[in-house]
MARBA-3410 file (N, C-alpha, C, O; in Angstrom, 1 decimal):
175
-20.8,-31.0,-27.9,-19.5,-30.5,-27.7,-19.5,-29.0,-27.3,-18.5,-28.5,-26.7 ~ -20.8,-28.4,-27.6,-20.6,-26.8,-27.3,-20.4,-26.7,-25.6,-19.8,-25.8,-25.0 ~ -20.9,-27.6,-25.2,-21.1,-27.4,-23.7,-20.0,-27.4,-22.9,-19.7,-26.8,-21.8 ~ -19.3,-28.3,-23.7,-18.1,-28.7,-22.9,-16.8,-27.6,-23.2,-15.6,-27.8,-22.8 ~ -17.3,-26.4,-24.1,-16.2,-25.6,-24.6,-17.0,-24.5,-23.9,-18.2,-24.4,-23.7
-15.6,-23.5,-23.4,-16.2,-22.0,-22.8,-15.7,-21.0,-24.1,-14.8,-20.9,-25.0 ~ -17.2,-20.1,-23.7,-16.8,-19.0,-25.0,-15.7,-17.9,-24.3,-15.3,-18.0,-23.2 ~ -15.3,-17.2,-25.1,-14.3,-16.0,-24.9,-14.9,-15.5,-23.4,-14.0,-15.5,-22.5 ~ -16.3,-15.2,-23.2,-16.5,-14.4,-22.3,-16.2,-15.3,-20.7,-15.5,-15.0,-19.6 ~ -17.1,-16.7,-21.2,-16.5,-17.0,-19.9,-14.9,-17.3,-20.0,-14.5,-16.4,-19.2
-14.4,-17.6,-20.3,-12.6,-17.8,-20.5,-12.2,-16.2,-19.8,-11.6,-16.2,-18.7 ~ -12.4,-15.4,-20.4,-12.0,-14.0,-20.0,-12.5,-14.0,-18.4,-11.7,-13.8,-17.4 ~ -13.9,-14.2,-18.3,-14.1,-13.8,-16.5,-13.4,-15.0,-15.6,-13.3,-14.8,-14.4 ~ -12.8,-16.4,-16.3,-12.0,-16.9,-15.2,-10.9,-16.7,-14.6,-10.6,-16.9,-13.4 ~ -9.9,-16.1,-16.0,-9.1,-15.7,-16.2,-8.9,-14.2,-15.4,-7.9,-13.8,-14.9
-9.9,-13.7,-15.6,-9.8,-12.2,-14.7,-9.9,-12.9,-13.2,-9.0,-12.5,-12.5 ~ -10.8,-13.8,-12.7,-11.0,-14.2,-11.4,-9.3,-14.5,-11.0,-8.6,-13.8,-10.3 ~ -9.0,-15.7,-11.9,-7.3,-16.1,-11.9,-6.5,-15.2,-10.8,-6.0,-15.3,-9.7 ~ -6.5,-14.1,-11.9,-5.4,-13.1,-12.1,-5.8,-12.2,-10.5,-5.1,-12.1,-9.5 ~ -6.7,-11.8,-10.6,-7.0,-11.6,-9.1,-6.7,-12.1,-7.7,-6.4,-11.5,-6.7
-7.0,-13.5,-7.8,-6.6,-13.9,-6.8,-5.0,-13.5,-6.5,-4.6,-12.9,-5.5 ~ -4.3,-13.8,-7.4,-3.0,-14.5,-7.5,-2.5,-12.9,-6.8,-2.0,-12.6,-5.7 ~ -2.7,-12.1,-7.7,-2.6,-10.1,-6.9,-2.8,-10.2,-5.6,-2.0,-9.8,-4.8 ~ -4.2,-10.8,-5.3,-4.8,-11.0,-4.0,-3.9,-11.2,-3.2,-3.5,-10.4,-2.4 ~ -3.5,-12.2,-3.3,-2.0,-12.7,-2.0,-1.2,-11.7,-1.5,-0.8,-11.7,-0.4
-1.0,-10.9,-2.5,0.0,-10.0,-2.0,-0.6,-8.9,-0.6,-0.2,-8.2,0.3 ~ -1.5,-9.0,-1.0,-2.0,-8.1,0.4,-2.6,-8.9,1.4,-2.4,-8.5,2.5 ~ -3.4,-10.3,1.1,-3.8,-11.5,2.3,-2.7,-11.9,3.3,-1.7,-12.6,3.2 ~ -3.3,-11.5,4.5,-2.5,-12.0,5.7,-1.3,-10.8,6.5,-0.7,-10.9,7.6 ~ -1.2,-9.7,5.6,-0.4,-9.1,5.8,-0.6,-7.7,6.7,-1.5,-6.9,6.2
0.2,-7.3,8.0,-0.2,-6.5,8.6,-0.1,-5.1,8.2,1.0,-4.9,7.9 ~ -0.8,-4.0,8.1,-0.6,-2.7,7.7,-0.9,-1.4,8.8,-1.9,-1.7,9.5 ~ -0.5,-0.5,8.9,-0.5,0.4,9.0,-0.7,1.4,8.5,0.0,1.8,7.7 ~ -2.1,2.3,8.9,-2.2,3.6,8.4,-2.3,4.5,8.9,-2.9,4.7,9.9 ~ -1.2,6.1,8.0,-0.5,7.0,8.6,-1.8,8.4,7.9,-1.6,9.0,6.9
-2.7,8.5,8.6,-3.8,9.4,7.8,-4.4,10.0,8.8,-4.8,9.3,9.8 ~ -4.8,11.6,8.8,-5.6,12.5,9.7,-6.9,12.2,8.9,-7.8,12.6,9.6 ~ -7.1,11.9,8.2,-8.6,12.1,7.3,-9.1,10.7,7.9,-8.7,9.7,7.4 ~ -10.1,10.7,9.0,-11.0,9.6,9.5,-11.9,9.0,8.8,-12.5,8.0,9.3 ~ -12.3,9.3,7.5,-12.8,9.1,6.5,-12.5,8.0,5.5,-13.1,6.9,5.1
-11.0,9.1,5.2,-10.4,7.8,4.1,-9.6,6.5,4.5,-9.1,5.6,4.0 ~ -9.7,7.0,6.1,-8.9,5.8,6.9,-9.8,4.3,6.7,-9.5,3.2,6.3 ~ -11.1,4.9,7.2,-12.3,4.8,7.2,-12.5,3.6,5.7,-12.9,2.5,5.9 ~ -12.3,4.1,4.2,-12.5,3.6,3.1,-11.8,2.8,2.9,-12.2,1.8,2.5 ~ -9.9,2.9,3.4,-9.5,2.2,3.0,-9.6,0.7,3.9,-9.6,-0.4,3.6
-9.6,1.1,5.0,-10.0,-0.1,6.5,-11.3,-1.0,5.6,-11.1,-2.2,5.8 ~ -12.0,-0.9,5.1,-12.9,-1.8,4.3,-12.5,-2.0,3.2,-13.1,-3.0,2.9 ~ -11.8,-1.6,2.2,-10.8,-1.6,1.4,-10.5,-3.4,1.9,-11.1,-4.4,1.6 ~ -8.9,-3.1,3.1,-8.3,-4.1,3.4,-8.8,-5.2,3.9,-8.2,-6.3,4.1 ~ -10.0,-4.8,4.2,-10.2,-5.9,5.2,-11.1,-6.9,5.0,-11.7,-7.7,5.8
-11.2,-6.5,3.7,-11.7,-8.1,2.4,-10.5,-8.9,2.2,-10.6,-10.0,1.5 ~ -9.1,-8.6,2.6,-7.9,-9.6,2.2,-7.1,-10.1,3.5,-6.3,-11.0,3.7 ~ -7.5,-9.0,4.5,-6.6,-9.5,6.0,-7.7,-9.1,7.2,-8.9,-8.7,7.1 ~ -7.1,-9.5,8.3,-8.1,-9.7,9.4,-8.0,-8.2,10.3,-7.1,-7.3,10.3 ~ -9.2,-8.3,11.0,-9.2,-6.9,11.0,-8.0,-6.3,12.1,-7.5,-5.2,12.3
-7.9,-7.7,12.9,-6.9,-7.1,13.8,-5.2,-6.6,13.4,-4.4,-6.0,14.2 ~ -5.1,-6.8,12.6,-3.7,-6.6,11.1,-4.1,-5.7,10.8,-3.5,-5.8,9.7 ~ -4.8,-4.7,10.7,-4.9,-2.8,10.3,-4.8,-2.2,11.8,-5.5,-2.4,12.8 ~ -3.9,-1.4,11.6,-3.8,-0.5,12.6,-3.6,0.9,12.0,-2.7,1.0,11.2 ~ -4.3,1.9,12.3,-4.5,3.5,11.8,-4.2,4.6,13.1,-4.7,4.6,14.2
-3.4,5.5,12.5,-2.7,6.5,13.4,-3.1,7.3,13.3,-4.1,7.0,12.9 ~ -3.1,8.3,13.4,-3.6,10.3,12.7,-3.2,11.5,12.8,-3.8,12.5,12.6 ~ -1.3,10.9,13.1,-0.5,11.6,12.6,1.0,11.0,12.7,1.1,10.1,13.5 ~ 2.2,11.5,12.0,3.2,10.9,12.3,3.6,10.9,13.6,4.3,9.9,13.8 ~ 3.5,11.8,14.8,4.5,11.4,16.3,4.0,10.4,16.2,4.8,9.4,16.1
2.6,10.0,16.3,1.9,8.8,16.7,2.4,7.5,15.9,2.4,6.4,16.5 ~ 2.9,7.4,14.6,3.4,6.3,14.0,4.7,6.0,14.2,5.2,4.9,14.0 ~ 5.3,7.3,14.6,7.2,7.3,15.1,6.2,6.5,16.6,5.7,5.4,16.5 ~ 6.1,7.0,17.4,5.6,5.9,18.7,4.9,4.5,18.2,5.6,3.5,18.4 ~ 3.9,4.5,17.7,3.6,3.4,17.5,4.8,2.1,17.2,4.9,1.1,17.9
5.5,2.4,15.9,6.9,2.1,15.7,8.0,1.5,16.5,8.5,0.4,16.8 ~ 8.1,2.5,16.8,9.3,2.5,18.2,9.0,1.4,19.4,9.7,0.5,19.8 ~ 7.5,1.7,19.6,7.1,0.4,20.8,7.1,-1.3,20.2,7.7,-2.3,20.6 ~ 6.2,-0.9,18.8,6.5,-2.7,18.3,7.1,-3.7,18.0,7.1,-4.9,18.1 ~ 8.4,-2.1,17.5,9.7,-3.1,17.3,10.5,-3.7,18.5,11.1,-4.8,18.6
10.2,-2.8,19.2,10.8,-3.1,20.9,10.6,-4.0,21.5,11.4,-4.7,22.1 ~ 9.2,-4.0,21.6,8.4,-5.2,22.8,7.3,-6.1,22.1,6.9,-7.2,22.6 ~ 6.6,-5.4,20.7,5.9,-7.1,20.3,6.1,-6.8,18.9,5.2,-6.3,18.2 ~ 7.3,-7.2,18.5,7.7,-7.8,17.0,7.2,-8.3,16.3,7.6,-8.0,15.1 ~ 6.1,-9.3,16.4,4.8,-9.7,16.1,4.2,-9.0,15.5,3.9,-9.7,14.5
3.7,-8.1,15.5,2.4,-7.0,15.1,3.4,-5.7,14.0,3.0,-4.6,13.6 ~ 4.5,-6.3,13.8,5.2,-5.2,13.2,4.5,-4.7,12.0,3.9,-5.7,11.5 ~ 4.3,-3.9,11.4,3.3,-3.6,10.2,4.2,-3.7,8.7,5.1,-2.8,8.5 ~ 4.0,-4.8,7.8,4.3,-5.3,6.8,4.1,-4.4,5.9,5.1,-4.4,5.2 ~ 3.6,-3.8,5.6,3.0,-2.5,4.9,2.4,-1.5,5.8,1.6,-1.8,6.7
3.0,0.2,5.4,3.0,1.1,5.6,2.0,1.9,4.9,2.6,1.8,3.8 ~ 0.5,2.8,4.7,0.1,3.4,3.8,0.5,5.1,4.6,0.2,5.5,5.8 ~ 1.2,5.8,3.4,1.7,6.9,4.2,0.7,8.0,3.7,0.5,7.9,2.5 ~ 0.0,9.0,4.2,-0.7,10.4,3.7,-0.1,11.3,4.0,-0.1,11.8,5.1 ~ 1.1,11.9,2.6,1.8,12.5,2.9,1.1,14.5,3.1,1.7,15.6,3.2
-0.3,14.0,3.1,-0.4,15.7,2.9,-1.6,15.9,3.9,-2.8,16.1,3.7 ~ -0.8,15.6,5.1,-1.6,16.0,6.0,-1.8,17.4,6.9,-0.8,18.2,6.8 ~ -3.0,17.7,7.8,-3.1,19.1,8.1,-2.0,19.6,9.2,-1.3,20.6,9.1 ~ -2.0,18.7,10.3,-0.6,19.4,11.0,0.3,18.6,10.8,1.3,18.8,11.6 ~ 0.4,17.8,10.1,1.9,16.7,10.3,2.1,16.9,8.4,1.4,17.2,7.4
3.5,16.5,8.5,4.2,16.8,7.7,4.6,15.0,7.4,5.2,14.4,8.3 ~ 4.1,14.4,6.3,4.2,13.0,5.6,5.2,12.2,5.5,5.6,11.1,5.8 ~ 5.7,13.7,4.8,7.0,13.7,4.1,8.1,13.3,5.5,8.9,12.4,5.3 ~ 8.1,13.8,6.4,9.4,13.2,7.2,9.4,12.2,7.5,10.4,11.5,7.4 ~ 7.8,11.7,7.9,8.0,10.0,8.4,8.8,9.0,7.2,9.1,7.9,7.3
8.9,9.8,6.2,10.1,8.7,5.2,11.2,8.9,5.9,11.6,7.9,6.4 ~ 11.9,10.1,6.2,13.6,9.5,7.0,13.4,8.9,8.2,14.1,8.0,8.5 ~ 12.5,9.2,9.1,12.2,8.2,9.8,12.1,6.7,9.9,12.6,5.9,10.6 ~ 11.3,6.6,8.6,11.1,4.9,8.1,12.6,4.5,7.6,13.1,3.5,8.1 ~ 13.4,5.3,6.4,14.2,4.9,6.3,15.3,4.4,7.3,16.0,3.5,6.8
15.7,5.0,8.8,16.5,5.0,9.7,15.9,3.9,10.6,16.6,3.6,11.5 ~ 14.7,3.1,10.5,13.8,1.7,11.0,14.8,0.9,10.2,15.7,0.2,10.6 ~ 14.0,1.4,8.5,14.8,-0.3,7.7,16.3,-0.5,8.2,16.5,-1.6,8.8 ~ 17.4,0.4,8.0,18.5,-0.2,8.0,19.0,-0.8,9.9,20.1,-1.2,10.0 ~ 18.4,-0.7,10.9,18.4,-1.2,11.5,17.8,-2.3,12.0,18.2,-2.7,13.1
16.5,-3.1,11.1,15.8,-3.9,11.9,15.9,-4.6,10.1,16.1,-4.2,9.0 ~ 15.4,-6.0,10.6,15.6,-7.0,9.3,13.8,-7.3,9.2,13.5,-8.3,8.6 ~ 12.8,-6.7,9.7,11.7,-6.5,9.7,11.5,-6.3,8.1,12.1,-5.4,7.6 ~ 10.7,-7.1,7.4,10.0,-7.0,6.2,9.0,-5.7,6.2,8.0,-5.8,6.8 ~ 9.3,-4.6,5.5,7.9,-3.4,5.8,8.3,-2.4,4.4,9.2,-1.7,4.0
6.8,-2.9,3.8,7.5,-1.8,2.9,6.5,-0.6,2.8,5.3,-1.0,2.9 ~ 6.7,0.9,2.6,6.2,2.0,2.5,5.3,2.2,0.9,5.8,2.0,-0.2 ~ 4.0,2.5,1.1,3.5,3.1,0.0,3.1,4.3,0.3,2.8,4.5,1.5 ~ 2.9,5.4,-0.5,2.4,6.8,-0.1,0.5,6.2,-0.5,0.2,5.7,-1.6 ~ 0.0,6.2,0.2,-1.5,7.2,-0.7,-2.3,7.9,0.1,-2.9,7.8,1.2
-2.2,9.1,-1.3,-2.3,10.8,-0.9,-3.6,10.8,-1.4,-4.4,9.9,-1.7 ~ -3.7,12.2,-1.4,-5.1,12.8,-1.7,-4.4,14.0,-2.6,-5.0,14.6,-3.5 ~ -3.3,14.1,-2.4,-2.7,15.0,-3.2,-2.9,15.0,-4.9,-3.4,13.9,-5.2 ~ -2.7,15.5,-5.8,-2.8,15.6,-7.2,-1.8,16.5,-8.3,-1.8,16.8,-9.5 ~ -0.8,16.8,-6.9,0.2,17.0,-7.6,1.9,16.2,-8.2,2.7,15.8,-7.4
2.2,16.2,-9.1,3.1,15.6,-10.5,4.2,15.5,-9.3,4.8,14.5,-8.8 ~ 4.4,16.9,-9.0,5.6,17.2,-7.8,5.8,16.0,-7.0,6.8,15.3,-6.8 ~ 4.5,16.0,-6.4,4.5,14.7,-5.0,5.3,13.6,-5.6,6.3,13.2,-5.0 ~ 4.7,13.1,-7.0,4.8,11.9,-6.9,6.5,11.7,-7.6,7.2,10.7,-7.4 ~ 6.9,12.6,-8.1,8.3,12.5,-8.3,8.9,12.6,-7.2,9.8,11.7,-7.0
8.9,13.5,-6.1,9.4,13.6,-4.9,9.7,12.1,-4.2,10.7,11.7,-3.7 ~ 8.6,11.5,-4.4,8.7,10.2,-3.7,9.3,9.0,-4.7,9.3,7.8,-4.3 ~ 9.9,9.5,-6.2,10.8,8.6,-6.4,12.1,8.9,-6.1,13.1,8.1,-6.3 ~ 12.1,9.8,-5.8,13.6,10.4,-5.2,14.3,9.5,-3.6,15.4,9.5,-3.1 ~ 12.9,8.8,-3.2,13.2,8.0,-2.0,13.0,6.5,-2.4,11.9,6.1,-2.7
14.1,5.8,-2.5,13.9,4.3,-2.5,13.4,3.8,-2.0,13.0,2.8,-2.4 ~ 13.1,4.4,-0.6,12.7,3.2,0.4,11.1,3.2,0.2,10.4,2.3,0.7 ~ 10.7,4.5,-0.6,9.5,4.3,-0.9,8.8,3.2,-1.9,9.1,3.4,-3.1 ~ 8.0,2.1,-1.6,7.3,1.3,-3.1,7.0,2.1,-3.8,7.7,2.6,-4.7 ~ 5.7,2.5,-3.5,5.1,3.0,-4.5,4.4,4.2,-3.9,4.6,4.3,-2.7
3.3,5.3,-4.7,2.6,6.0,-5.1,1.3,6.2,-5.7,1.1,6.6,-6.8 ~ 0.2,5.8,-4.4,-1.0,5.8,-4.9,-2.2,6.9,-4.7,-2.3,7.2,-3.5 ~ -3.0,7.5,-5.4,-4.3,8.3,-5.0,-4.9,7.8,-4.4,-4.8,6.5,-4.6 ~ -5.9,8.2,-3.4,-6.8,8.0,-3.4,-8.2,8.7,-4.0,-8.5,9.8,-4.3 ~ -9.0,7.6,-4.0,-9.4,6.1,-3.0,-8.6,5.2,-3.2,-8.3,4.9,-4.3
-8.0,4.6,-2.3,-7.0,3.1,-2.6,-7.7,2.1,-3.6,-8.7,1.5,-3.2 ~ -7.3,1.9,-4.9,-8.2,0.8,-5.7,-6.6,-0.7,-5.3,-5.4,-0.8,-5.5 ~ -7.6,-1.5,-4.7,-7.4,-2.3,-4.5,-5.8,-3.5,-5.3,-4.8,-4.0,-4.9 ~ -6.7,-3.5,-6.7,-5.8,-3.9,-7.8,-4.7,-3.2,-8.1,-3.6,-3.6,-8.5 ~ -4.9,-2.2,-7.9,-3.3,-1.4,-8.1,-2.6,-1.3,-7.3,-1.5,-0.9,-7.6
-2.8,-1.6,-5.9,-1.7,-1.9,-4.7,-1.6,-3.4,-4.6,-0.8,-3.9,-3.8 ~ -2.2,-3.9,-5.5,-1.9,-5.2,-5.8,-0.6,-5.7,-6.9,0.3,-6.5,-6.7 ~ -0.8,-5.0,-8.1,0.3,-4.7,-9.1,1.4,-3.9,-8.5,2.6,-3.8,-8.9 ~ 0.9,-3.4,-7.9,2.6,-2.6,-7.0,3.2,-3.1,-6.0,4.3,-2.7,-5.6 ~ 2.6,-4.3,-5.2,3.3,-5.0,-4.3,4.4,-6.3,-5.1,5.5,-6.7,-5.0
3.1,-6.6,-6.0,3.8,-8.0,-7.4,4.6,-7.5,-8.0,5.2,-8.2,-8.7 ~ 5.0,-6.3,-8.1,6.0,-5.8,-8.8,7.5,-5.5,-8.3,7.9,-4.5,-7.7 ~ 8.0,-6.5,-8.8,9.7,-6.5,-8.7,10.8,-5.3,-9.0,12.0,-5.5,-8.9 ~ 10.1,-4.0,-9.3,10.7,-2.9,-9.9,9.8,-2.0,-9.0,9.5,-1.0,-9.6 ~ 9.4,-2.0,-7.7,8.6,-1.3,-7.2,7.2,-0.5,-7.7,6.8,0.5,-7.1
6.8,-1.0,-8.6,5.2,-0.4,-9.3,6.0,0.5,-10.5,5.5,0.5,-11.6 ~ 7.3,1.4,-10.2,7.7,2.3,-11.1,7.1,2.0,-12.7,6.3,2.7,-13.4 ~ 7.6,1.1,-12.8,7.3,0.5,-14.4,7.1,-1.0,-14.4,8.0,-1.9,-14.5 ~ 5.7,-1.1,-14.4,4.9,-2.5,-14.8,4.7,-2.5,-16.4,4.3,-1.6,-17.1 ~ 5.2,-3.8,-16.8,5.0,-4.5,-17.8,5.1,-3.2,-19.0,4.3,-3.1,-19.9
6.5,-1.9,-18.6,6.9,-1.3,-19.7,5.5,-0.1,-19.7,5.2,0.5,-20.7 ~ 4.8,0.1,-18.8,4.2,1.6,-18.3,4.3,1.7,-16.9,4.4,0.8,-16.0 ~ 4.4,3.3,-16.8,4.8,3.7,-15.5,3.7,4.0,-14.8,2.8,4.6,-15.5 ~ 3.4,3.6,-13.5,2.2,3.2,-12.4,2.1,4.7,-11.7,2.7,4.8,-10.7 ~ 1.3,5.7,-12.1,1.2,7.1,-11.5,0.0,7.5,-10.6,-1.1,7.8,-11.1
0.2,7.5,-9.5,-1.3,7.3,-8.9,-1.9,6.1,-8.3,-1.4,5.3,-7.5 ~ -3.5,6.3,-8.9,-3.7,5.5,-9.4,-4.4,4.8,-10.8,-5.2,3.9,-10.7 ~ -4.1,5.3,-11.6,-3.9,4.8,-13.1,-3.0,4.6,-13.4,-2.1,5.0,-12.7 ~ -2.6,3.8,-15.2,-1.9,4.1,-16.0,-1.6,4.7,-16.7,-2.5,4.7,-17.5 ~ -0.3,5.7,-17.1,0.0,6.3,-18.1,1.1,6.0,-19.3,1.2,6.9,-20.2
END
């Protein structure tokens, strides 16, 4: 009879497998864009994503004119490749992060295009991340390194990552 029963440990690592996947979805198949001058961490998170989506679904920019253009062209002429997810680096060396939000905002309310915006910064300041709840259109709010699972819980999450299961999503940990 023991054989046919799993102990705690294995129960727990299926259960973790489970739960993963199911997170997993939310980023499989889905196109993204990244708004980052650091070739690096473009670099980290591009293998990051591209254990959940194909590689031709990441597209990386290296500063906002270039994502205001990029933008501007896809929606216009191939609708198709529109980027489902946005990863924004709002603290970049000559571009300024922070505008491509009224930008994105002045996209959503004209196009019925599904896209939603996450910041992740390299930043470590409290300021940032309240700044960007000040913008709705923003999801969420992540550090880097992009951990996987927590852009996972901030896409699954129906309240925009703000407050999962009664803690608030800062970063990337919990507090």
């Amino acid at each position: 009879m023991r054989d046919t029963q799993l102990s705690n440990q294995q129960y727990f690592c299926i259960r973790h497998f489970e739960v993963m996947n199911a997170e997993t979805n939310q980023i499989e198949g889905k196109k993204v864009l990244i708004i980052d001058d650091d070739q690096f961490s473009v670099l980290l998170t591009e293998l990051k994503l591209k254990q959940f989506t194909k590689r031709g679904n990441i597209k990386s920019v290296g500063s906002v004119n270039d994502a205001v253009d990029y933008l501007g062209e896809v929606l216009k002429k191939r609708p198709a490749v529109v980027p489902e997810l946005i990863l924004l680096e709002t603290s970049m060396n000559d571009n300024d992060g922070w505008g491509f939000i009224s930008f994105f905002e002045e996209i959503k309310k004209s196009t019925d295009h599904p896209m939603q915006l996450v910041i992740l910064t390299s930043s470590q300041f409290f300021s940032d991340f309240r700044r960007s709840q000040s913008h709705p259109s923003v999801t969420g709010f992540l550090m880097k390194p992009m951990k996987v699972e927590m852009l996972n819980k901030l896409l699954n999450s129906s309240s925009n990552a703000r407050n999962i299961n009664g803690e608030v999503l800062i970063n990337s940990f919990v507090v």
